[in-house]
PASEBA-1860 file (N, C-alpha, C; in nm, 3 decimals):
! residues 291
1> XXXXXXXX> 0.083/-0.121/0.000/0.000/0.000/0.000/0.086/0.126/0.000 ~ 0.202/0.119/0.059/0.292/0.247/0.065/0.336/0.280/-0.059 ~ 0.371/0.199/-0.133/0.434/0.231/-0.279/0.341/0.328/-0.328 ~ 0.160/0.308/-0.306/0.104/0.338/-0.410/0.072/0.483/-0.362 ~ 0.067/0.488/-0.221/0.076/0.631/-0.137/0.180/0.724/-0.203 ~ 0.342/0.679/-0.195/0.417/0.769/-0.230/0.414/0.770/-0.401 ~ 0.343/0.705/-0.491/0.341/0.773/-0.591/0.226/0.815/-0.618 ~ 0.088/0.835/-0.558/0.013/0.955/-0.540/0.113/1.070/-0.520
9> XXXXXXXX> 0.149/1.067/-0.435/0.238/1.214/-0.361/0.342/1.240/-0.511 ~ 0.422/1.121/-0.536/0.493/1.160/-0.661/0.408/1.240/-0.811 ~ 0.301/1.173/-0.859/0.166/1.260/-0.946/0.168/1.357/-0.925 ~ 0.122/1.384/-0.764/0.078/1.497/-0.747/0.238/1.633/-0.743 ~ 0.282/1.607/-0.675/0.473/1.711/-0.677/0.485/1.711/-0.840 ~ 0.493/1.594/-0.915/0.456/1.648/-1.063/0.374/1.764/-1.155 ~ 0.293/1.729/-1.127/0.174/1.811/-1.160/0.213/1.982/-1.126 ~ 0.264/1.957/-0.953/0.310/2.083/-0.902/0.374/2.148/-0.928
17> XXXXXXXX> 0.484/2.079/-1.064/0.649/2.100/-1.077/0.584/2.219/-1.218 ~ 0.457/2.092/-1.275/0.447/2.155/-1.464/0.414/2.286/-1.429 ~ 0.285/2.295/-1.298/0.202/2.422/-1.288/0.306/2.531/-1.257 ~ 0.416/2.500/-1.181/0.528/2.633/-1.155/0.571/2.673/-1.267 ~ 0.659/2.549/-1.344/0.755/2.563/-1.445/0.668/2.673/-1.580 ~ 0.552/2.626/-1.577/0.432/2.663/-1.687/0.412/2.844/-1.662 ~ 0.483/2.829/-1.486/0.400/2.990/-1.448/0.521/3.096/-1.489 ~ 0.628/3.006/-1.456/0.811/3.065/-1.484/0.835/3.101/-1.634
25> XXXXXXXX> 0.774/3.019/-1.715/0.777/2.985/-1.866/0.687/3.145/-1.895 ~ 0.518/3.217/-1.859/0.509/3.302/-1.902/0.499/3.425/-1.775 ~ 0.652/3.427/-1.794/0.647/3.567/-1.621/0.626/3.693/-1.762 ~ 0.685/3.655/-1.857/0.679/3.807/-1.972/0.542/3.809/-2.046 ~ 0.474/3.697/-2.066/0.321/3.680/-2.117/0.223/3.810/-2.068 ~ 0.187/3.869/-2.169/0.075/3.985/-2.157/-0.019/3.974/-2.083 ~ -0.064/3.997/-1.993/-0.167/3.986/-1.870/-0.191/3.811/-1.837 ~ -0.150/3.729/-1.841/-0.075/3.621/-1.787/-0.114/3.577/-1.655
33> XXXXXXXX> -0.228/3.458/-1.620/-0.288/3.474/-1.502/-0.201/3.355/-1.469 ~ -0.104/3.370/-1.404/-0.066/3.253/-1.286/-0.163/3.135/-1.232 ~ -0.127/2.990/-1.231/-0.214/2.902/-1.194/-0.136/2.827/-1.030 ~ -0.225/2.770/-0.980/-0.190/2.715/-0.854/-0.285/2.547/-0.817 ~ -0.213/2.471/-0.763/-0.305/2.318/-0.773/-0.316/2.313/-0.631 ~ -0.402/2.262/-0.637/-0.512/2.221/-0.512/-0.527/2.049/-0.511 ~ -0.485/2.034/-0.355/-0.461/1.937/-0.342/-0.554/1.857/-0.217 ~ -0.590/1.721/-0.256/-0.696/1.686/-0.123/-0.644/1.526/-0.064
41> XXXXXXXX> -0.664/1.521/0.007/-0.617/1.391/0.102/-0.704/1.226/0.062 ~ -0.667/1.135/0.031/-0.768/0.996/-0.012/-0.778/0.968/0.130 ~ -0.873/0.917/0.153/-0.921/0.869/0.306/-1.053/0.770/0.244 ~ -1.008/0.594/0.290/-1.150/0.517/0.267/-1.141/0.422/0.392 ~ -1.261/0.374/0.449/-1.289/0.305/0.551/-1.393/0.238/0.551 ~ -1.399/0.070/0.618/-1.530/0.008/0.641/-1.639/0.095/0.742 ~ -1.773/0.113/0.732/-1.856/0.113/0.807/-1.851/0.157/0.944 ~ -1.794/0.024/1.015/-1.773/0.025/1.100/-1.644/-0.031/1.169
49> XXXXXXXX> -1.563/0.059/1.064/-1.414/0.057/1.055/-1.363/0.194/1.170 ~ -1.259/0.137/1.329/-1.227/0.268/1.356/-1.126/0.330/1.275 ~ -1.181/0.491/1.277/-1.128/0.550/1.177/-0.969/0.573/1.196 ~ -0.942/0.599/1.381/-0.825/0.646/1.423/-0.720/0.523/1.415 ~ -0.747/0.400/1.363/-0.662/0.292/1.356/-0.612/0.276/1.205 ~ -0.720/0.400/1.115/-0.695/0.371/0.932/-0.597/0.445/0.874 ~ -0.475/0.461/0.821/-0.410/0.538/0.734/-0.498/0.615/0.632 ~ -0.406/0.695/0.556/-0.485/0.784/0.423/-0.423/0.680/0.343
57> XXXXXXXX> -0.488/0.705/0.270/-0.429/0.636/0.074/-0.341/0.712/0.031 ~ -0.342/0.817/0.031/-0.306/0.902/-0.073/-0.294/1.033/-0.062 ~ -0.278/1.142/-0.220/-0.360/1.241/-0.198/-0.400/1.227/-0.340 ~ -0.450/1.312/-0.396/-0.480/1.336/-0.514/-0.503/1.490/-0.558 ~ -0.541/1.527/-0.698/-0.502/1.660/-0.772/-0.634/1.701/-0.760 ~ -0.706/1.808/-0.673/-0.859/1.849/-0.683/-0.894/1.936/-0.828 ~ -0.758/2.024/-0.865/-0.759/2.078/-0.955/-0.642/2.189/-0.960 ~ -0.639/2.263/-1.060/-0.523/2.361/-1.133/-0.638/2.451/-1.128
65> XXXXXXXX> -0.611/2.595/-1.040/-0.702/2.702/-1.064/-0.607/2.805/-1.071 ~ -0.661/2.915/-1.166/-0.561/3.037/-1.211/-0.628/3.127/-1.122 ~ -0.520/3.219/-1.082/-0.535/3.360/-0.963/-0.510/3.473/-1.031 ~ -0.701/3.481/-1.078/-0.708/3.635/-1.124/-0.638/3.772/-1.037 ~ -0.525/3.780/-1.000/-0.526/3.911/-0.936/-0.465/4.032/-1.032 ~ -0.479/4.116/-0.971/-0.396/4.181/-1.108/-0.266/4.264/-1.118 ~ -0.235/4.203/-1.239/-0.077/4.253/-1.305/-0.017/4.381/-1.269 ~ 0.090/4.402/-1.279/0.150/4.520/-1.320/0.116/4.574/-1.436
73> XXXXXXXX> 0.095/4.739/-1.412/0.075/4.780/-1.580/0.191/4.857/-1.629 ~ 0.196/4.827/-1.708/0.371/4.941/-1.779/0.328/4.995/-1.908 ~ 0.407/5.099/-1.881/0.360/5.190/-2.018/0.400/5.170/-2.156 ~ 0.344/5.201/-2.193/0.390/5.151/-2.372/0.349/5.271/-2.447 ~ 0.251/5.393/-2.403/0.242/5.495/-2.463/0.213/5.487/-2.691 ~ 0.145/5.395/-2.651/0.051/5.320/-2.756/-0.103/5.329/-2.707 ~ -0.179/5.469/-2.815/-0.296/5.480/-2.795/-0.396/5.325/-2.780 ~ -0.369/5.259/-2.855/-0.445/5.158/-2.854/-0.431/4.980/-2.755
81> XXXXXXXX> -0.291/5.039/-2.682/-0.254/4.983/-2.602/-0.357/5.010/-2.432 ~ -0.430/4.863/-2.432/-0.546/4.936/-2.304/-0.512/4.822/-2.221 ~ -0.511/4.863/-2.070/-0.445/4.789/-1.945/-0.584/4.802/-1.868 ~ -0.649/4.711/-1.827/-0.796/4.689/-1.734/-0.729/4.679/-1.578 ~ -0.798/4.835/-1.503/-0.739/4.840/-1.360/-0.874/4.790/-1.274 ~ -0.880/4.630/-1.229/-0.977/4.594/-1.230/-1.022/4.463/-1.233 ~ -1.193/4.434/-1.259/-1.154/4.243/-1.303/-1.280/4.249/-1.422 ~ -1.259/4.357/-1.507/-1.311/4.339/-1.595/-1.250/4.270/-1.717
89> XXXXXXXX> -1.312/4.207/-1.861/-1.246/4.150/-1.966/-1.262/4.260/-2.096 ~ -1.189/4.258/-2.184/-1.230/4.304/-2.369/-1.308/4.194/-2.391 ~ -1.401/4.246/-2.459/-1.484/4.136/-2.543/-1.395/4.117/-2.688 ~ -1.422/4.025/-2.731/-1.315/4.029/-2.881/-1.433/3.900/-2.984 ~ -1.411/3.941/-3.075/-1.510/3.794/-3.173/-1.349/3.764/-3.260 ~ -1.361/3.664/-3.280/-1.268/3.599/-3.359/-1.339/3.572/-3.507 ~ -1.275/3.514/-3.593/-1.261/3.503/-3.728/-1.403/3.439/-3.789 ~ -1.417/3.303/-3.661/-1.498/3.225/-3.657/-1.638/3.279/-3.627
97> XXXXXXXX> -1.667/3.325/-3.569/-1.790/3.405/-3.517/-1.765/3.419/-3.367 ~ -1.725/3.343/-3.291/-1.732/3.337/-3.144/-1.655/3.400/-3.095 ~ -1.719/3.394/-2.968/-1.669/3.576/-2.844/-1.603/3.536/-2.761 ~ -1.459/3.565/-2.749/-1.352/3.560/-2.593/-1.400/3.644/-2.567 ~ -1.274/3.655/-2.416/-1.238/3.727/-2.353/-1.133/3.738/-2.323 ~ -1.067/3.855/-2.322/-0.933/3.895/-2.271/-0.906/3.987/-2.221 ~ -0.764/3.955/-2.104/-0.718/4.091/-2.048/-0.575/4.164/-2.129 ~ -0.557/4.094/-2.228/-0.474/4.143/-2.364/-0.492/4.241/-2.410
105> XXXXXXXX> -0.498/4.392/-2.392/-0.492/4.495/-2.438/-0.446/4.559/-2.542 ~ -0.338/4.422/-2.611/-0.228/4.509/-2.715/-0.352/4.494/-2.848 ~ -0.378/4.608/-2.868/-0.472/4.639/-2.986/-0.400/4.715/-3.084 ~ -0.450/4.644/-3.239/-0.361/4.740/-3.344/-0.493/4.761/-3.452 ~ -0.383/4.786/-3.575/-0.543/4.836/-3.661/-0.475/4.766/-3.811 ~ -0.614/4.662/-3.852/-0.523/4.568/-3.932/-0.556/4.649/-4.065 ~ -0.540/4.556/-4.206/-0.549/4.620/-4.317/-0.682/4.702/-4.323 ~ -0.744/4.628/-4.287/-0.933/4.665/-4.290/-1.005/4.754/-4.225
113> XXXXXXXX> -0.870/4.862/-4.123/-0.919/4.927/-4.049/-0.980/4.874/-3.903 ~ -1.009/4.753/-3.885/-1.019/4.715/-3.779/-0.970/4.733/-3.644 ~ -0.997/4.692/-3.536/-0.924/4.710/-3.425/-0.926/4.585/-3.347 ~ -0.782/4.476/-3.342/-0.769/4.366/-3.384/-0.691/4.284/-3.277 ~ -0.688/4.192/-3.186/-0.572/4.180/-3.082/-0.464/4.085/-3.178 ~ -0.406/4.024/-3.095/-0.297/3.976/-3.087/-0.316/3.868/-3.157 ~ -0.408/3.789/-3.197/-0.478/3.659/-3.260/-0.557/3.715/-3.366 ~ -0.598/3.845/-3.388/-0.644/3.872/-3.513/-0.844/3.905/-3.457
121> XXXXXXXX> -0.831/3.866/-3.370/-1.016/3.887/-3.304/-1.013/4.002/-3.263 ~ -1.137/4.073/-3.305/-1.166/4.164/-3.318/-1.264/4.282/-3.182 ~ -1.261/4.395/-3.160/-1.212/4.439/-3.019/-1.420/4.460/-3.036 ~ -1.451/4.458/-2.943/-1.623/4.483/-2.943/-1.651/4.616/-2.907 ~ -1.730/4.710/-2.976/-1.770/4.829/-2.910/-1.903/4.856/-2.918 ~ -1.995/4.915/-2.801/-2.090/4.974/-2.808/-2.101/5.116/-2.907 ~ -2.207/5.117/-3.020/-2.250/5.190/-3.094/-2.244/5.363/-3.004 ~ -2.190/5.486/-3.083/-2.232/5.573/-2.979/-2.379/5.602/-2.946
129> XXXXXXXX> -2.467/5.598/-2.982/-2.652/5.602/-2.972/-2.671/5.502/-2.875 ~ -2.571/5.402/-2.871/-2.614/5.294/-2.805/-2.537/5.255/-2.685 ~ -2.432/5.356/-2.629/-2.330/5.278/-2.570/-2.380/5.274/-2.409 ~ -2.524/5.312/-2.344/-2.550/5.247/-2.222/-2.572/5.123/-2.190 ~ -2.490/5.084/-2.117/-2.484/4.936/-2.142/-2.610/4.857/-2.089 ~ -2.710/4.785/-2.172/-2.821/4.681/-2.156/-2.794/4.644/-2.005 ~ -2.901/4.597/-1.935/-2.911/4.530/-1.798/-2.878/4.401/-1.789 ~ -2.809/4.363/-1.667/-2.711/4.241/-1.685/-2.858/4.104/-1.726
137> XXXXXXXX> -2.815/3.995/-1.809/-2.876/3.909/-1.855/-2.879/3.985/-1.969 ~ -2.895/4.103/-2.028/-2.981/4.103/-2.147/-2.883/4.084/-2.220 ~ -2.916/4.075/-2.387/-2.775/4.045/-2.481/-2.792/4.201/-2.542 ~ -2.650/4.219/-2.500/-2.578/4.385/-2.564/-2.555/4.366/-2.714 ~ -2.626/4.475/-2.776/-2.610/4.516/-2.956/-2.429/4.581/-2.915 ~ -2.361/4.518/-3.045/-2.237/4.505/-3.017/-2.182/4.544/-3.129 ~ -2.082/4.530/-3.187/-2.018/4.579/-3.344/-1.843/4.559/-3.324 ~ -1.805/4.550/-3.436/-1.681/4.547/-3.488/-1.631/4.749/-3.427
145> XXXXXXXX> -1.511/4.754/-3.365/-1.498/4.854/-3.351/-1.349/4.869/-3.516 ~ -1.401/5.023/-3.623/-1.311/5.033/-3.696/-1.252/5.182/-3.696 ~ -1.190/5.221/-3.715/-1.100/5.367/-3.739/-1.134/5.402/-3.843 ~ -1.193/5.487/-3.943/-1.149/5.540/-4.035/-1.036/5.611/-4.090 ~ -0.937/5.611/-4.161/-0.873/5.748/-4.189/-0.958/5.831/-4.226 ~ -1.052/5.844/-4.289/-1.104/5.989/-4.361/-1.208/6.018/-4.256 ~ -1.272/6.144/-4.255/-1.397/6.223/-4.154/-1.493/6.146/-4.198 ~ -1.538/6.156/-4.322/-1.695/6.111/-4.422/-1.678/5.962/-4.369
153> XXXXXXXX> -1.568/5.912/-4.397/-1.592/5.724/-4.365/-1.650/5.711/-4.231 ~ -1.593/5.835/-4.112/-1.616/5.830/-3.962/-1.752/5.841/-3.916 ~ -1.763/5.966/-4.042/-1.941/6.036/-4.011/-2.040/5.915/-4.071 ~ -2.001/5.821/-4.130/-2.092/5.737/-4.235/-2.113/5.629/-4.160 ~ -2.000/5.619/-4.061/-1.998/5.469/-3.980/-2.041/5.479/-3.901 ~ -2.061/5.611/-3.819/-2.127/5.611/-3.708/-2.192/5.750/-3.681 ~ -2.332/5.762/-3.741/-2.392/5.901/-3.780/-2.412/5.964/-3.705 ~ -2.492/5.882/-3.570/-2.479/5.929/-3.437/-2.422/6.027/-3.330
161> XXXXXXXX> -2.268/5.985/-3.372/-2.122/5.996/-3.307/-2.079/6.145/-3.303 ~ -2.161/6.241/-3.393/-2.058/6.372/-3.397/-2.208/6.464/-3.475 ~ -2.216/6.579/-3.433/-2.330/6.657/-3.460/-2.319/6.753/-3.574 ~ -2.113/6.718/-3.602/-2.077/6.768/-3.743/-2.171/6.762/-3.871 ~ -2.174/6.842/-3.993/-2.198/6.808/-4.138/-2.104/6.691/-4.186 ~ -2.160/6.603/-4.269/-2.071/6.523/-4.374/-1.995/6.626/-4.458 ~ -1.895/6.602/-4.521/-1.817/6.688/-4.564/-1.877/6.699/-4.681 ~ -1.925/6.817/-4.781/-1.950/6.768/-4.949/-1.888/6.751/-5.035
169> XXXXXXXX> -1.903/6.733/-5.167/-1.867/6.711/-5.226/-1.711/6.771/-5.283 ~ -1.704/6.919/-5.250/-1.644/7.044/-5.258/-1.583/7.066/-5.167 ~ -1.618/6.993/-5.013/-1.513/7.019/-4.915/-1.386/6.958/-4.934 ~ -1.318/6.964/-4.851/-1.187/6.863/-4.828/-1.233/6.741/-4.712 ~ -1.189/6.642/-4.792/-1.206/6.520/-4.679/-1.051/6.503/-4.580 ~ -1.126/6.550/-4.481/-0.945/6.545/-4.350/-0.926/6.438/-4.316 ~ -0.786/6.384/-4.290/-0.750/6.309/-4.258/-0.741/6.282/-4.117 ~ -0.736/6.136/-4.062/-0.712/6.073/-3.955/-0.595/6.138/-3.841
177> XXXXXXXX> -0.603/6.226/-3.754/-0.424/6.272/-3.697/-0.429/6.156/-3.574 ~ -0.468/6.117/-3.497/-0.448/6.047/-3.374/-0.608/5.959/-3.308 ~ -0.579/5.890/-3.227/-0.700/5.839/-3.174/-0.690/5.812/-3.010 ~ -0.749/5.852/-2.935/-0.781/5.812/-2.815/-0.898/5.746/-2.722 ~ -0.865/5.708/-2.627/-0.943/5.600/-2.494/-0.923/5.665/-2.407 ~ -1.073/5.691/-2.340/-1.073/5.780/-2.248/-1.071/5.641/-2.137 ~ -1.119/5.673/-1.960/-1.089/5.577/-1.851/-1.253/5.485/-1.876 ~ -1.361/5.557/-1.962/-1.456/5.443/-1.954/-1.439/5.335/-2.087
185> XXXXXXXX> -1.350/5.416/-2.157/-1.345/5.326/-2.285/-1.398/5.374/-2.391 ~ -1.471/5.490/-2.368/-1.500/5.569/-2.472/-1.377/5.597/-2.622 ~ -1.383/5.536/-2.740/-1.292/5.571/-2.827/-1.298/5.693/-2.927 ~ -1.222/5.781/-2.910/-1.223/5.908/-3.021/-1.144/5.917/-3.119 ~ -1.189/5.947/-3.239/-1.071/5.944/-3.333/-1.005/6.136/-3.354 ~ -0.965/6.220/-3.386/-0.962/6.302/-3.436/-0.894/6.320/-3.587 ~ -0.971/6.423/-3.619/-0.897/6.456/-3.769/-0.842/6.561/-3.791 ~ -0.794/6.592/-3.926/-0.681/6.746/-3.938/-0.796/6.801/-3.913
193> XXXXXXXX> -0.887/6.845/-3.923/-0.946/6.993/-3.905/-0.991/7.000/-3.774 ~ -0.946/6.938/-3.690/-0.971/6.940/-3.529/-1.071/6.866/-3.498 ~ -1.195/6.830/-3.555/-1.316/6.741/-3.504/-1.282/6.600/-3.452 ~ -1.339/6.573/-3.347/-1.330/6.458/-3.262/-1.439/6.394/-3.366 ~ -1.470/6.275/-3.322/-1.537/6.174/-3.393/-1.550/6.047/-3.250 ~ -1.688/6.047/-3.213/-1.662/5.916/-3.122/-1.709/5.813/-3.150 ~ -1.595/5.679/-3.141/-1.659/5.597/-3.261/-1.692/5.477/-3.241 ~ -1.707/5.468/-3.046/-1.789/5.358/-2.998/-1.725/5.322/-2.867
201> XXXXXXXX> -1.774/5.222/-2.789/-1.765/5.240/-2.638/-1.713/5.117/-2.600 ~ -1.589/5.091/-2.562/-1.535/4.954/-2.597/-1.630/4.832/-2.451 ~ -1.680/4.735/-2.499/-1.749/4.658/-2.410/-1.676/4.577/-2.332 ~ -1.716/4.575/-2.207/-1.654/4.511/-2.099/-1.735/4.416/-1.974 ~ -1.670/4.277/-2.009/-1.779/4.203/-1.953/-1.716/4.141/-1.814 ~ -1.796/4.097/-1.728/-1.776/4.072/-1.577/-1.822/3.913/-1.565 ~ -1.792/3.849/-1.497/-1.836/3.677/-1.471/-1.882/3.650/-1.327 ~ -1.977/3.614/-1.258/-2.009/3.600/-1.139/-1.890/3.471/-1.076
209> XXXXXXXX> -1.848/3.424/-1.161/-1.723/3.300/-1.126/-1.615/3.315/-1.226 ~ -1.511/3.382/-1.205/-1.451/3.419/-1.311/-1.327/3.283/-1.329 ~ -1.323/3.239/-1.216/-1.208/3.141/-1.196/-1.290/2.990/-1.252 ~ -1.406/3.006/-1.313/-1.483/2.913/-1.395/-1.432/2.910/-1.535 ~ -1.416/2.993/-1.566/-1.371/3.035/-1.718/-1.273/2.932/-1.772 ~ -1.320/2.880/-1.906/-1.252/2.793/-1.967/-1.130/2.865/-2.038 ~ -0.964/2.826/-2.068/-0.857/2.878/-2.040/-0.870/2.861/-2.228 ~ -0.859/2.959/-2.312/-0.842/2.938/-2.453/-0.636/2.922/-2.504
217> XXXXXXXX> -0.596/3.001/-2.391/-0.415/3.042/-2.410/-0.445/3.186/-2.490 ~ -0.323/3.255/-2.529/-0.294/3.416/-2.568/-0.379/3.454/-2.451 ~ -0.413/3.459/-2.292/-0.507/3.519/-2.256/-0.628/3.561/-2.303 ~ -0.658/3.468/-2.338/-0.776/3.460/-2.373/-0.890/3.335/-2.307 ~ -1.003/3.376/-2.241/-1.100/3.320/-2.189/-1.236/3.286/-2.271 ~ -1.264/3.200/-2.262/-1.464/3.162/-2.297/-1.548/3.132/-2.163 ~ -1.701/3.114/-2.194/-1.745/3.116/-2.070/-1.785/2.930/-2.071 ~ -1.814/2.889/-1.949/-1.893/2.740/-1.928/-2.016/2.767/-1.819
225> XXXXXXXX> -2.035/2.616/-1.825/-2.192/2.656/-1.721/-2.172/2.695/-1.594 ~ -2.030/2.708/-1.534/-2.008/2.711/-1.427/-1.946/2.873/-1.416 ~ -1.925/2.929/-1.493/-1.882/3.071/-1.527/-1.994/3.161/-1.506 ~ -2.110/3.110/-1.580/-2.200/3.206/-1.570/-2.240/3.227/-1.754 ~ -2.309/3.343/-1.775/-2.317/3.437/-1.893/-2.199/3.553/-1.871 ~ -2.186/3.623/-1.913/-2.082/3.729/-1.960/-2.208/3.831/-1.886 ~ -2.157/3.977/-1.799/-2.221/4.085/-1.790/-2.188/4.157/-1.854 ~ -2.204/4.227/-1.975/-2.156/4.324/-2.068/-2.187/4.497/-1.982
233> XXXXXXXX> -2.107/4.531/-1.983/-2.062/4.670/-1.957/-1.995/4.795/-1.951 ~ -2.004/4.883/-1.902/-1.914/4.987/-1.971/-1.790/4.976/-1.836 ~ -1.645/5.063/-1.884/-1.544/5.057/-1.779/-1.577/5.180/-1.713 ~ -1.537/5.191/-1.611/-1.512/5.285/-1.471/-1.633/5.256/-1.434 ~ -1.701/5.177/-1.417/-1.830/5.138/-1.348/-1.790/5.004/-1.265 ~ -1.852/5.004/-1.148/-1.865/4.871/-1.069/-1.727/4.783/-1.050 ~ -1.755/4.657/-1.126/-1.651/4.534/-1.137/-1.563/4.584/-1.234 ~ -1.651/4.655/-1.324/-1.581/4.648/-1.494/-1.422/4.697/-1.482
241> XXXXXXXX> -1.379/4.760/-1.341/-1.279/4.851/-1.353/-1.225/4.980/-1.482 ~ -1.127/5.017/-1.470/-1.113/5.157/-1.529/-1.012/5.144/-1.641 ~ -1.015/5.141/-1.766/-0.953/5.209/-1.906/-0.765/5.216/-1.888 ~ -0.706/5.213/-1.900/-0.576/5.239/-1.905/-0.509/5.301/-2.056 ~ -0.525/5.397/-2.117/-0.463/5.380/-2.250/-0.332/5.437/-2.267 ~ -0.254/5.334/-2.333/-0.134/5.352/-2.338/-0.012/5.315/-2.255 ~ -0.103/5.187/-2.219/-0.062/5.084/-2.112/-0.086/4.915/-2.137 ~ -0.046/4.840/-2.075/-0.050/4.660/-2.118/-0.033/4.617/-1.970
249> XXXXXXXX> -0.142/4.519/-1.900/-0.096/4.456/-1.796/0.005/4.323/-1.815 ~ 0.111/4.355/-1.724/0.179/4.234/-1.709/0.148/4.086/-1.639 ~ 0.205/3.975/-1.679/0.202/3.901/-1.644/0.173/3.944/-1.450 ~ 0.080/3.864/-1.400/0.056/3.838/-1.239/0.197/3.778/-1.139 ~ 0.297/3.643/-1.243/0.371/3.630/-1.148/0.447/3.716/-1.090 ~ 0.533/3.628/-0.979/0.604/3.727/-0.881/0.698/3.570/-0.873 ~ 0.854/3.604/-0.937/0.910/3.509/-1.020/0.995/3.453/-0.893 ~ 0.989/3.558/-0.763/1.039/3.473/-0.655/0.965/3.394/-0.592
257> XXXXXXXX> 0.829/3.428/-0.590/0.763/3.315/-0.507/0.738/3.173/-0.577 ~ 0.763/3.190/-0.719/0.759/3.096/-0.794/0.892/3.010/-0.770 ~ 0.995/3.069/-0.767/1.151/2.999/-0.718/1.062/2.889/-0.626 ~ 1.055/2.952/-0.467/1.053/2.894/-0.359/0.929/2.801/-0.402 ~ 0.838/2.841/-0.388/0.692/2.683/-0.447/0.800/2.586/-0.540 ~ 0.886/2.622/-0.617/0.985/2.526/-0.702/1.054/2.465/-0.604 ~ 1.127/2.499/-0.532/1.217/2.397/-0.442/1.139/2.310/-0.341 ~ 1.013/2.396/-0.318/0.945/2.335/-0.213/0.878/2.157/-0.297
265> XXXXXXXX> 0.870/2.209/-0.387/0.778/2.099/-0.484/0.876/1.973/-0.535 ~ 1.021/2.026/-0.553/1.121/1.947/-0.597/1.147/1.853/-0.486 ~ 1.163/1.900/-0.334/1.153/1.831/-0.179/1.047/1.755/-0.177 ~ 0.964/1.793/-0.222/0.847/1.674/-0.218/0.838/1.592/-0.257 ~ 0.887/1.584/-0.396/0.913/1.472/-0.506/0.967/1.461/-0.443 ~ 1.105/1.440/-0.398/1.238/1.366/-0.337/1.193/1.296/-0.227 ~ 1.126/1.351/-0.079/1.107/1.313/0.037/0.960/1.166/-0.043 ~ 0.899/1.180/-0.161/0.799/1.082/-0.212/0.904/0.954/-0.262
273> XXXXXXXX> 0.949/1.017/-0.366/1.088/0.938/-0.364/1.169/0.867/-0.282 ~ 1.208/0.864/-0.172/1.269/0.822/-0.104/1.173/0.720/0.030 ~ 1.055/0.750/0.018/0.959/0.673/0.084/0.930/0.529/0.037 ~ 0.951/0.557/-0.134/0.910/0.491/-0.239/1.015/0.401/-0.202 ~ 1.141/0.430/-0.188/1.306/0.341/-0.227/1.299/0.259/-0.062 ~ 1.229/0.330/0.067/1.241/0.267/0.152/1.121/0.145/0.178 ~ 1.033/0.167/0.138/0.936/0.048/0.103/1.027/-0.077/0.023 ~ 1.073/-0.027/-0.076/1.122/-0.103/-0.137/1.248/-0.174/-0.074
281> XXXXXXXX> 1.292/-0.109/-0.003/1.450/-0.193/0.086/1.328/-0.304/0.223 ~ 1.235/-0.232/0.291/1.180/-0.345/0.329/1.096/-0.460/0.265 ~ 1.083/-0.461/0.149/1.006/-0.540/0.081/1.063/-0.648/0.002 ~ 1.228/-0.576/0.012/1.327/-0.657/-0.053/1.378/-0.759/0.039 ~ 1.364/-0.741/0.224/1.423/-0.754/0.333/1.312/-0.879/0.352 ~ 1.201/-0.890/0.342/1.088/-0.964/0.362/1.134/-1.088/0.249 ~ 1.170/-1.093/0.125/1.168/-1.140/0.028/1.298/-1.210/0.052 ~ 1.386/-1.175/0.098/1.479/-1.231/0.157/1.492/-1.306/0.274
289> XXX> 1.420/-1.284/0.387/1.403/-1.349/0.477/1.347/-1.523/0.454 ~ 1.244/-1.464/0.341/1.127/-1.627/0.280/1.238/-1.746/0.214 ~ 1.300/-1.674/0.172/1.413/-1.758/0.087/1.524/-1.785/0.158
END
């Protein structure tokens, strides 16, 4: 029975070794949620078995859960670079049709004008006419958030957005100079002739179990039954936390405490190990005795 004890304990210091090594592997990973394993004791007994006379079995792996806390943010002074101070997510749709989540901020602007992460999925914004965010359960009207370079493409995409004239025919169409994110997420574009343009309200969703969330990798999340629905909302409100632009959260670890859980986990294996080798010198001692 001991053998099978100390290689439970061996599984499990395994398991412990990947989840560190895995956490060491992305300390530079873009908002990068650190994971930690949870561990529970085997205990079985007859009926009317006393309990204080029974050994444990074992232990075993309850599970690998990631610790939303949050990152460091560092500057990058990249308008479209957005850091969530907070435990809110970006909504993003991918290629496919379907909706992550991420705390991946590094946003760029692909051929298409889009506004695009790191995987190519695309950043979600509330319409400006529309950007109070629906009551939690309901499903939020949502959109591709895009930039225009020109005013007319800005005024055409989102008519709503600016109380300006379309430019005519005879005007000059101005160009794109810069774009900003305010702390709720509000996005503005401006153009040469000074007019702002607001060109949608970037959506931000909340999870009643966030540590439910099925793990996609690039930081990126989906939801399960145990997650909940997604609360779609605006930032600087509530959970959603507050906007960062021109910022990227860092990875969560903290690469010393990761050291020490490493040595501690490597002792474990060893002290399992060596339980293992001493079973085995008495079992060899028994086997010898018979003969």
């Amino acid at each position: 029975m001991s053998f099978y004890i100390s290689l439970s304990g061996l599984k499990g210091a395994q398991t412990d070794l990947a989840t560190i090594s895995n956490n060491v592997a992305n300390v530079n990973s873009t908002a990068f949620k650190k994971s930690k394993v949870q561990f529970g004791d085997i205990f079985a007994a007859a009926p009317m078995q006393t309990t204080n006379q029974v050994a444990g079995q074992g232990v075993r792996v309850q599970g690998v859960t990631q610790q939303f806390t949050q990152g460091t943010l560092e500057t990058t002074d990249k308008a479209l670079d957005l850091a969530v101070a907070g435990e809110g997510y970006f909504t993003v749709k991918g290629a496919d049709g379907n909706v992550s989540f991420t705390r991946n901020g590094a946003f760029s602007v692909d051929n298409d004008r889009f506004a695009v992460d790191t995987t190519g999925a695309k950043l979600q914004v509330f319409q400006k006419d529309g950007a109070t965010p629906p009551a939690p359960g309901a499903v939020a009207a949502q959109m591709d958030l895009i930039i225009p370079t020109k005013l007319s493409e800005a005024v055409a995409f989102n008519p709503g957005a600016t109380p300006a004239p379309v430019p005519g025919p005879t005007d000059p169409d101005y160009e794109l100079t810069s774009v900003g994110v305010s702390k709720d997420g509000m996005v503005s574009a401006v153009y040469a002739n000074g007019q702002t343009v607001e060109l949608g309200q970037v959506v931000m969703a909340s999870f009643n179990s966030q540590e439910s969330l099925r793990q996609e990798g690039d930081a990126h999340w989906s939801t399960t039954v145990a997650s909940g629905d997604p609360i779609y909302g605006s930032a600087n409100k509530g959970m959603f936390g507050s906007l960062n632009s021109g910022m990227l959260e860092r990875s969560n670890v903290d690469i010393t405490d990761e050291l020490v859980n490493l040595i501690a986990a490597q002792r474990n294996f060893q002290a399992n190990s060596k339980a293992i080798e001493a079973a085995n010198t008495l079992t060899t001692t028994i086997v010898n005795i018979r003969t």
